[in-house]
Structures are given as C-alpha cells and as structure tokens.
C-alpha positions in Angstrom: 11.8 4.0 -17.6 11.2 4.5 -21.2 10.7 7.6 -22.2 7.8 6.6 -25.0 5.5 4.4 -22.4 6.2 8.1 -20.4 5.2 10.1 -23.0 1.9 7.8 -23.9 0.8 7.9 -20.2 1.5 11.9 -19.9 -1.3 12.0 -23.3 -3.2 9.6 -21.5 -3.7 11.2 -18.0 -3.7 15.0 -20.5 -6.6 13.3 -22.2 -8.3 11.7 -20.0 -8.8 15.4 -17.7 -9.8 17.1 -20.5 -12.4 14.3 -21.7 -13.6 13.8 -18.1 -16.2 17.3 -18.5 -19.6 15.8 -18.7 -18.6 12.2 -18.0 -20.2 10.4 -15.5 -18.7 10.8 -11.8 -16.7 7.5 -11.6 -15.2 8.2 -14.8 -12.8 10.8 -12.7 -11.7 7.7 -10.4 -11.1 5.0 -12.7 -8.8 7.1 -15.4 -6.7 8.2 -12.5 -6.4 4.5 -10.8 -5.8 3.2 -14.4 -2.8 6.0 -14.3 -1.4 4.4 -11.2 -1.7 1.0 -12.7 0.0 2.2 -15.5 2.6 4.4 -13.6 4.0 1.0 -11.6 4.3 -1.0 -14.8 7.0 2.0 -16.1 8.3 2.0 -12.8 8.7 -1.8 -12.1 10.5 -1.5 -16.1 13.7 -0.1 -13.3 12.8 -1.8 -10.4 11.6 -5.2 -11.4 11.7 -6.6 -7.8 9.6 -3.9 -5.9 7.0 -5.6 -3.8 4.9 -2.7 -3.2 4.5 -1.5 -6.9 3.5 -4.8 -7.7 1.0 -5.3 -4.9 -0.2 -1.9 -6.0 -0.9 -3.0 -9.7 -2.0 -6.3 -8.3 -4.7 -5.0 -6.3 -5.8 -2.3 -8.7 -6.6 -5.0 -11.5 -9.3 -6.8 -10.8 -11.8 -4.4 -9.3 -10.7 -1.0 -11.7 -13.6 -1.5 -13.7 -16.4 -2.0 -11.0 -17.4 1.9 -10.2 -20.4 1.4 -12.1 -21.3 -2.3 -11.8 -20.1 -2.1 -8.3 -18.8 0.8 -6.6 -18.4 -0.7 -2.8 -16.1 -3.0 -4.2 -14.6 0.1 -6.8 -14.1 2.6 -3.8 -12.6 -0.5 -1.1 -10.1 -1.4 -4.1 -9.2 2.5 -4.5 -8.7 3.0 -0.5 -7.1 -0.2 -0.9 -4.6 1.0 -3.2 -4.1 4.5 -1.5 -3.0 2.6 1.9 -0.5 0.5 -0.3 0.5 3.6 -2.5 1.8 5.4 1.0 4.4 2.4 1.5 6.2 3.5 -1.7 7.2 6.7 0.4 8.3 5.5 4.3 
C-alpha cells in the first residue's frame, strides 16, 4: 500500500468527521462509502486480483452519489456493499 494514498485518505476520513457537523444527514453515509471505495483501491495496489475488493468498489461507484437524488437506490447500494464488505473477512 503506499503510504501517501494512506496518509491522504487518513485527512480525508479526519476531515470529512469533523466537516460532517451541520451537514445534511446523508452527507455522514456518502463520505464513509467514498472511504471504502477509496480503501479497496489502496488495498487492490497489494492485491491486484482480489475479487471481492473489486466487486466492492464496483458496486459502490455508480450509486455513491444518489442519497440525495435517490436515497432507495443510495441506501440498497450501501447494504449492498456491507453484504459484500463481510466476504473480505470469512
């Protein structure tokens, strides 16, 4: 994993809590899927053939930014994703 793309998403997720007072609700949501998405990028960087973290990203793409515009499909993409994200462990 490189240790800068680290870093950058450590300041990202740091950020993004401390930003997140007064936001709208979905706000919480997508800057913690968007740290998932970003998470299996560093962690496909080591293991490039790992079918779970890239179904993960996969299905975390197109539907990330839909909690405002469409939040049955945002919430079924993040329950989605935690089903998949359960894999990485068993």
């Amino acid at each position: 994993m490189n240790q800068m793309d680290a870093r950058e998403l450590l300041v990202y997720m740091t950020t993004s809590a401390a930003g997140l007072n007064g936001e709208p609700h979905y706000y919480g949501p997508l800057r913690m899927i968007e740290s998932v998405q970003r998470l299996c990028g560093l962690l496909l960087q080591d293991d490039p053939e790992n079918e779970t973290l890239k179904a993960l990203a996969a299905r975390i793409e197109p539907d990330k930014h839909k909690g405002m515009t469409d939040p049955q499909a945002f919430q079924q993409m993040l329950d989605e994703a935690a089903a998949l994200s359960v894999d990485l462990i068993l």
